[in-house]
N, CA, C and O atoms as CSV, one atom per row, in Angstrom:
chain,resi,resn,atom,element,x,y,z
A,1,UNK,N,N,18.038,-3.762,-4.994
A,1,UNK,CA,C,16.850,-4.394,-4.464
A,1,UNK,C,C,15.632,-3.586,-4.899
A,1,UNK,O,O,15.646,-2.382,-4.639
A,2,UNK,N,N,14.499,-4.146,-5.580
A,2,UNK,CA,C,13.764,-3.505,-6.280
A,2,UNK,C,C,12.210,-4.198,-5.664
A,2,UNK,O,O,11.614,-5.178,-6.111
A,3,UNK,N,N,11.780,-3.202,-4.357
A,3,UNK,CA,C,10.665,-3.754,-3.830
A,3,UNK,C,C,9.054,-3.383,-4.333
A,3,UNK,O,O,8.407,-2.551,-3.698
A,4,UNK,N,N,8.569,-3.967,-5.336
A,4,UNK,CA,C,7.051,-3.351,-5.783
A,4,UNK,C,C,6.396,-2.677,-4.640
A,4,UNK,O,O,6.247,-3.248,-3.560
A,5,UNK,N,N,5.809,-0.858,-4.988
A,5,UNK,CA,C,5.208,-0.624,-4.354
A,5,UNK,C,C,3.789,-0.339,-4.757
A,5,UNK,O,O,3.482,-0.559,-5.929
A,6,UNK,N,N,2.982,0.075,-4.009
A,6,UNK,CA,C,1.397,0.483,-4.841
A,6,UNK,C,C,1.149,1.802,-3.663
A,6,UNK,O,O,1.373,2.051,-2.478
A,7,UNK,N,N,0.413,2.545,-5.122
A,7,UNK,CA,C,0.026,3.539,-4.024
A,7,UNK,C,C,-1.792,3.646,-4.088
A,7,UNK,O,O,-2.394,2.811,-4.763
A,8,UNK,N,N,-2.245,4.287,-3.641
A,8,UNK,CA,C,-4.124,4.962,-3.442
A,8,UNK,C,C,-4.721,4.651,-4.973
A,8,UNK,O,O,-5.777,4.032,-5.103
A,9,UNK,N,N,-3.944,5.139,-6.135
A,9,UNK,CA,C,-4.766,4.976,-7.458
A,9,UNK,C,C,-4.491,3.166,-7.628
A,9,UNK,O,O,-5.496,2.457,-7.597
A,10,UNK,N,N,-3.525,2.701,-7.750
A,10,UNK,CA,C,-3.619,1.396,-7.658
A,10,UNK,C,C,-4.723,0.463,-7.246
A,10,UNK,O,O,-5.271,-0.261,-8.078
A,11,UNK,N,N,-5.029,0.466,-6.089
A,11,UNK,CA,C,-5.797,0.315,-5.367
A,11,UNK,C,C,-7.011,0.502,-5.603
A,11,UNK,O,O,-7.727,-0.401,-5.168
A,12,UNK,N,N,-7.662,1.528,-6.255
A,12,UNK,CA,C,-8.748,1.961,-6.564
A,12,UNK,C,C,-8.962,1.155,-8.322
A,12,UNK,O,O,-10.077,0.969,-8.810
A,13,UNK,N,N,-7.917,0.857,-8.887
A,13,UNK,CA,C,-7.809,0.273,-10.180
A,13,UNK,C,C,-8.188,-1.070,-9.986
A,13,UNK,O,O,-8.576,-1.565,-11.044
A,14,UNK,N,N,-8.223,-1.862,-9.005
A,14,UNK,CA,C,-8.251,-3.000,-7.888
A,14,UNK,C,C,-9.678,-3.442,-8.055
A,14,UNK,O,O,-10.141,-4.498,-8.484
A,15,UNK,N,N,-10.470,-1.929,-7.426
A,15,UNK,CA,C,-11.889,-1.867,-7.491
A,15,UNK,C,C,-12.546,-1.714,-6.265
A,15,UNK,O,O,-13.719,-2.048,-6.092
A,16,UNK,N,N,-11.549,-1.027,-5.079
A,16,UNK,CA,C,-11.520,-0.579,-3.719
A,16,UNK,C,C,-11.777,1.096,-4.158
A,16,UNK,O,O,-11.374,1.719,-5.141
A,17,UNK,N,N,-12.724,1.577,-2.852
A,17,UNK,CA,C,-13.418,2.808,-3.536
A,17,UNK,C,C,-12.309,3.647,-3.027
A,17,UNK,O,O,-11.348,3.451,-2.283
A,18,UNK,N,N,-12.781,4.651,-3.691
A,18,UNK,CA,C,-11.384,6.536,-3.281
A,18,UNK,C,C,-10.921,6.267,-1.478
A,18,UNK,O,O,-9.772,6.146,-1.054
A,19,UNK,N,N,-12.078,6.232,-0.743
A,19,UNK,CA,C,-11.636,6.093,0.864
A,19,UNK,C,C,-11.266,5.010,1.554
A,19,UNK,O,O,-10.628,5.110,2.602
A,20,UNK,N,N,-11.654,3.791,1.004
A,20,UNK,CA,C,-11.311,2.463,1.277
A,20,UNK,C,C,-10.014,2.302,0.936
A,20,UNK,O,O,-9.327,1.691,1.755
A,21,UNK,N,N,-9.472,2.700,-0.093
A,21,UNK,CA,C,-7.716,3.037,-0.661
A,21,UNK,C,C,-7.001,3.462,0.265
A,21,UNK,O,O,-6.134,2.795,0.829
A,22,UNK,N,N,-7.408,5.059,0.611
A,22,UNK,CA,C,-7.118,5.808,1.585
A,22,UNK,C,C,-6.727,5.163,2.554
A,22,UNK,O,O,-5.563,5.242,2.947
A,23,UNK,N,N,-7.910,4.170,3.292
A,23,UNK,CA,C,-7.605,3.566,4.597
A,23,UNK,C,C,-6.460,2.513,4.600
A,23,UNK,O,O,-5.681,2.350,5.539
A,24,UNK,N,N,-6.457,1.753,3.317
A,24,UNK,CA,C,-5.539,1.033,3.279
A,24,UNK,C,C,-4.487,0.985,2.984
A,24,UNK,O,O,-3.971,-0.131,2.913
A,25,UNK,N,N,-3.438,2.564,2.582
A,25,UNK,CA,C,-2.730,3.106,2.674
A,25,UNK,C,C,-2.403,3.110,3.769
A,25,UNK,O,O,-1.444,2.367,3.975
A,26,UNK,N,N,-2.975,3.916,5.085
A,26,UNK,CA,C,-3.223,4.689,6.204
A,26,UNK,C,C,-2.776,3.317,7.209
A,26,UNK,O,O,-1.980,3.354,8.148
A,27,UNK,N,N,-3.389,2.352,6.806
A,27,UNK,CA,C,-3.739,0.834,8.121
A,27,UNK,C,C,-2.116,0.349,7.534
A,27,UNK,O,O,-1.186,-0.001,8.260
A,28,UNK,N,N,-2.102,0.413,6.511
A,28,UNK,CA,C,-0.441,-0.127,5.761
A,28,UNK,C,C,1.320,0.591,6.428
A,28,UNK,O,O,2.472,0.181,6.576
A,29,UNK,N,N,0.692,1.593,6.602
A,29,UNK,CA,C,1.849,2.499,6.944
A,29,UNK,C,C,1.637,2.615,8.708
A,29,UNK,O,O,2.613,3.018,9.340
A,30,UNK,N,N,0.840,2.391,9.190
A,30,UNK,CA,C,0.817,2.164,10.978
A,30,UNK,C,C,1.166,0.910,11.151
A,30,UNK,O,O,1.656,0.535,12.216
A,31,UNK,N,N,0.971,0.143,10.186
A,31,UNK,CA,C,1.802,-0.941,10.485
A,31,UNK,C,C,3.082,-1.115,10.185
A,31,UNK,O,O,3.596,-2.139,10.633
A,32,UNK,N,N,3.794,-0.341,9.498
A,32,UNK,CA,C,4.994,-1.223,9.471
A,32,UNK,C,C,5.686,-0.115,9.854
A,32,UNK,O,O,6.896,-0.260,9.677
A,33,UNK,N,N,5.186,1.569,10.590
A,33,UNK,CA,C,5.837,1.652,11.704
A,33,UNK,C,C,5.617,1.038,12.702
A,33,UNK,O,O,6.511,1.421,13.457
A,34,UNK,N,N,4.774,0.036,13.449
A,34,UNK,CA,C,4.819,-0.864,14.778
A,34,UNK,C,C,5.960,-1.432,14.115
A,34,UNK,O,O,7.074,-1.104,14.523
A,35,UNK,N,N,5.861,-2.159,13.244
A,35,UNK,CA,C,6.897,-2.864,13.199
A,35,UNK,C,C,8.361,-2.511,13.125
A,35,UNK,O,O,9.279,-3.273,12.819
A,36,UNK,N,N,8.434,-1.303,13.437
A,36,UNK,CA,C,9.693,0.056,13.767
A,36,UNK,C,C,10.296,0.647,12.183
A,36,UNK,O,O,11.265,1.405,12.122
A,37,UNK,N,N,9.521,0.143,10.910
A,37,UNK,CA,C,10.218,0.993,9.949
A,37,UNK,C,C,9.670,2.451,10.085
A,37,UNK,O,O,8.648,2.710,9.450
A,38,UNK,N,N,10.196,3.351,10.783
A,38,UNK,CA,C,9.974,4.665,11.051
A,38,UNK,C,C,9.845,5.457,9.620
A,38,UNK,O,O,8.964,6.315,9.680
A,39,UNK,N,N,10.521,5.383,8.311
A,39,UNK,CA,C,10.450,6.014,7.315
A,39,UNK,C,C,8.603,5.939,6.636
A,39,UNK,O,O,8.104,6.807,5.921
A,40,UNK,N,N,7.922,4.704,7.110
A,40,UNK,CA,C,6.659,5.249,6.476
A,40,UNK,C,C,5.661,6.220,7.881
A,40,UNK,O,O,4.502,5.893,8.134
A,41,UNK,N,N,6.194,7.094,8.450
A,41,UNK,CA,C,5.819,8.026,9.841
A,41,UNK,C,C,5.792,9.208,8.950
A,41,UNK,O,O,6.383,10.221,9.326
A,42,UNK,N,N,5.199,9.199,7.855
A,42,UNK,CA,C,5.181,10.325,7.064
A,42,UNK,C,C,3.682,10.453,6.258
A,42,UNK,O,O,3.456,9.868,5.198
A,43,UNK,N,N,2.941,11.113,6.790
A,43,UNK,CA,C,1.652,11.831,6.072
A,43,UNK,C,C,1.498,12.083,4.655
A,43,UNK,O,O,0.472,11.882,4.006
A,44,UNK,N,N,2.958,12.691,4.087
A,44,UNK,CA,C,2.623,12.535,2.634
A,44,UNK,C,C,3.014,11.445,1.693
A,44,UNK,O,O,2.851,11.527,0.476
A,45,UNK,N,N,3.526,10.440,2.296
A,45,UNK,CA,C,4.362,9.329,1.662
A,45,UNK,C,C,2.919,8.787,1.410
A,45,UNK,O,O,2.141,8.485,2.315
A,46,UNK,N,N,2.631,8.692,-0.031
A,46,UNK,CA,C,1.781,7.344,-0.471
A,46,UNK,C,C,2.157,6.453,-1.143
A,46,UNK,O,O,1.529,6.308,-2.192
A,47,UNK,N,N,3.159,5.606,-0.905
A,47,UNK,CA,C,3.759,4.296,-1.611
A,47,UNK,C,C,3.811,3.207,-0.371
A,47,UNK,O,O,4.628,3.396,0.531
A,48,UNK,N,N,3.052,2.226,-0.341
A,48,UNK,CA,C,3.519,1.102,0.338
A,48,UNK,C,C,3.773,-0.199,-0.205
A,48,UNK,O,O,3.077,-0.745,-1.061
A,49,UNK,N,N,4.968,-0.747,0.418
A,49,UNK,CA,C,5.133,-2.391,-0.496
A,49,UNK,C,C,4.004,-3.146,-0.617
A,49,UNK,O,O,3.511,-3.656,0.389
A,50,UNK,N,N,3.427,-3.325,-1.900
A,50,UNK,CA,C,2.655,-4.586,-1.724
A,50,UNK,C,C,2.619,-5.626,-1.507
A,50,UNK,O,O,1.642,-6.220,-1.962
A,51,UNK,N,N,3.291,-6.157,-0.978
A,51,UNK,CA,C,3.935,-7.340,-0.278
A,51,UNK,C,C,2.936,-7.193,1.080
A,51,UNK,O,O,2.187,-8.059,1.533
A,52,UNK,N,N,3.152,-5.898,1.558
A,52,UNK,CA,C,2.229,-5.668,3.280
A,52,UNK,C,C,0.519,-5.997,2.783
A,52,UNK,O,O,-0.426,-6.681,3.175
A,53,UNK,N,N,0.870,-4.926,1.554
A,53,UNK,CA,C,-0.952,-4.912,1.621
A,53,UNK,C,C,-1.903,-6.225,1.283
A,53,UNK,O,O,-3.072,-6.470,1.584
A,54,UNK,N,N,-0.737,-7.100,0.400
A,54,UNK,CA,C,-1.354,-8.468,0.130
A,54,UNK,C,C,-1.372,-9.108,1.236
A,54,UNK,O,O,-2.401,-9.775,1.342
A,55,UNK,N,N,-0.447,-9.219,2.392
A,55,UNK,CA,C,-0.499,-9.615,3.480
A,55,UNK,C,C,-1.658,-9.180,4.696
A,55,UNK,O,O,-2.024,-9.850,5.662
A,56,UNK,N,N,-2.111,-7.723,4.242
A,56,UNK,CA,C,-3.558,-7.129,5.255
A,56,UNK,C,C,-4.604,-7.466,4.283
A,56,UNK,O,O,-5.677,-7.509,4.886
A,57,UNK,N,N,-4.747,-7.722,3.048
A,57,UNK,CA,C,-6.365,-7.727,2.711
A,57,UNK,C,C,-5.875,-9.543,1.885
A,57,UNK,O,O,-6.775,-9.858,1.106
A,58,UNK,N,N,-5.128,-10.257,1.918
A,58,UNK,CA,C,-5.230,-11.602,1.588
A,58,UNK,C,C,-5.322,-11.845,0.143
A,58,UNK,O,O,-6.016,-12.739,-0.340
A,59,UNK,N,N,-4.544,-10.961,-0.587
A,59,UNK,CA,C,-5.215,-11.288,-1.867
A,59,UNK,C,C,-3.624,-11.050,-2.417
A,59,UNK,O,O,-2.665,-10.502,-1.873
A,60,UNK,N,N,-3.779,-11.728,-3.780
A,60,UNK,CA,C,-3.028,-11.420,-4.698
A,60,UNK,C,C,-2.499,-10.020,-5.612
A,60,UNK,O,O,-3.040,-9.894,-6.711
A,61,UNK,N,N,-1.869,-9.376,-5.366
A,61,UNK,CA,C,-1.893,-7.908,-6.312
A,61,UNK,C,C,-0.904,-8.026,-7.419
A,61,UNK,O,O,0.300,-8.078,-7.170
A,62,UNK,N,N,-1.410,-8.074,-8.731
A,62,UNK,CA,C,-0.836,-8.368,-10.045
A,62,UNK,C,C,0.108,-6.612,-10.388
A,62,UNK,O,O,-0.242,-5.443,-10.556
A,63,UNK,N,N,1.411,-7.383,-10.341
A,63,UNK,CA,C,2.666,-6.174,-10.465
A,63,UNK,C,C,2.429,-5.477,-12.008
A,63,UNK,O,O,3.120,-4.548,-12.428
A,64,UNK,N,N,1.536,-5.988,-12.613
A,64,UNK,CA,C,1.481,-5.116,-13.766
A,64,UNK,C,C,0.611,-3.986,-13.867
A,64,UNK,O,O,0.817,-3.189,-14.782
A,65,UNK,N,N,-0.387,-3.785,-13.019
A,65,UNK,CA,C,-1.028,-2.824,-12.741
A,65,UNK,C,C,-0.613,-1.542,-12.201
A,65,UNK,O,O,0.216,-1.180,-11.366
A,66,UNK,N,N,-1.759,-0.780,-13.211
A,66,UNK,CA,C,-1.218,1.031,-13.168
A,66,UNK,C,C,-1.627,1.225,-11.806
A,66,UNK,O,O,-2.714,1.060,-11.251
A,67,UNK,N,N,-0.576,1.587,-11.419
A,67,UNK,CA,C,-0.044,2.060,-9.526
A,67,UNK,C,C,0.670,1.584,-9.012
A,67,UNK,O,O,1.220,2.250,-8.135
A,68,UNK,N,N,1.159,0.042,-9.229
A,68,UNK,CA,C,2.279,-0.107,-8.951
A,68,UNK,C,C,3.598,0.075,-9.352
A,68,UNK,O,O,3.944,0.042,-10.533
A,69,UNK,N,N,4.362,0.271,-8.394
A,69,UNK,CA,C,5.560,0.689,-9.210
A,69,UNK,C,C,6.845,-0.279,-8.584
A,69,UNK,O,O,7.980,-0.174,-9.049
C-alpha cells in the first residue's frame, strides 16, 4: 500500500509561505491524531498523507511535485 505523502518543502513549492507550510503540517498531524492515528504524535515527523491536506485546504495536490513522496 503506497500512500502519497507531502512534507513542509512541498507545500511551499505549492506557493504557501515557509510558516503557512509549517502550520499546515502542524493542523494535519492534530488531526489525524483526534482521529486516534497516534503515530503522527511526533514533533519531528514531517510527512503527512496528502489525501488529509487536500481534504483541510480543498484543493487538488498534483503527486508529481518535488515533496511529495
Amino acid at each position: 500500500m503506497n500512500i502519497p505523502l507531502i512534507n513542509k518543502q512541498g507545500l511551499i513549492n505549492l506557493g504557501y509561505g515557509h510558516c503557512t507550510a509549517e502550520r499546515i503540517i502542524k493542523q494535519t498531524k492534530a488531526q489525524l491524531v483526534e482521529e486516534g492515528i497516534t503515530f503522527y504524535d511526533n514533533k519531528r515527523l514531517g510527512l503527512v498523507p496528502v489525501i488529509t491536506v487536500e481534504g483541510m485546504l480543498g484543493i487538488k495536490i498534483p503527486l508529481e511535485l518535488e515533496g511529495v513522496c
